[in-house]
Phi, psi and omega in degrees: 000145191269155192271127175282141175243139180260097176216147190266156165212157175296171170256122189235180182283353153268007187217027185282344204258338198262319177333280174332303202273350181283281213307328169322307200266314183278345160304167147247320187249169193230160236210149188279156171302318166306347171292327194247026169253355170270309193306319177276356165267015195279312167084215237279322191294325170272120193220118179266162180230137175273150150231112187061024140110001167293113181277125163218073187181144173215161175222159172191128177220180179206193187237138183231139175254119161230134205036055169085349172219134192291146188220124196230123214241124169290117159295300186221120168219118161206168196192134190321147193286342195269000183236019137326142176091327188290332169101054043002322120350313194234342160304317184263357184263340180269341147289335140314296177307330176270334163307321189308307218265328152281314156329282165108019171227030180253169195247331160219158150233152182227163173215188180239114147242162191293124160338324185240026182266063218299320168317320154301320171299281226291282177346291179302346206268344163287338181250017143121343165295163195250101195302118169245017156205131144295114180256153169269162177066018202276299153265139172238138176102010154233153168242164317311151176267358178267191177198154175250154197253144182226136179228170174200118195274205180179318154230131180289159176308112186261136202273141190318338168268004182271143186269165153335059201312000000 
């Protein structure tokens, strides 16, 4: 048996329609035109992953500032439930990482995930994030509605009277 290929592709305005019907089926909640009118200016940050040339996997992420340090917040990273396990997951999640880190100037990246979604939580937490808040109330139009917020710290906070190295 041939070995399955794994490739991340842009998100273009031909294949934005494929985008939608994924964030349908693999979401509980559903995202606005403006999420995918953003999405197509994202570049590098939007990403569909193919498995055998088949889309069945998207990351969309953005850039967020809070005091002064760039943050960089996973919107969406998901995949069709039968091509779980494969290493599709961490294929888009490892480009993000590698996107962070050749930039070299973000100070973090966070998400949201649902409170009982425990295959997620244990998944990022292999890759070093950390739950550090719960919010309640968080999604509407879902149960459970809260989310635990997952970080991965990347540089610590450096405070404005401390100089530079």
């Amino acid at each position: 048996m041939t070995r399955a290929t794994i490739e991340l592709g842009d998100v273009t305005p031909h294949n934005l329609q494929q985008l939608k019907r994924l964030n349908q089926v693999v979401f509980p909640v559903s995202y606005n035109d403006k999420f995918y009118k953003d999405i197509l200016e994202a570049g590098e940050l939007a990403k569909l992953a193919y498995y055998n040339d088949i889309v069945v996997g998207a990351v969309c992420c953005r850039i967020d500032i809070l005091d002064g340090s760039r943050r960089l917040y996973i919107m969406t990273l998901g995949c069709l439930a039968p091509y779980r396990k494969r290493g599709i997951g961490a294929k888009m999640l490892e480009h993000v990482l590698n996107y962070v880190e050749k930039d070299g100037d973000f100070h973090s990246i966070f998400l949201h995930v649902q409170v009982n979604n425990q295959s997620a939580i244990d998944f990022y937490k292999k890759f070093g994030f950390e739950i550090v808040e719960t919010k309640e109330q968080y999604y509407k139009r879902i149960e459970p509605a809260d989310a635990h917020v997952l970080m991965k710290l990347l540089r610590p906070q450096r405070s404005l009277s401390e100089p530079e190295k």
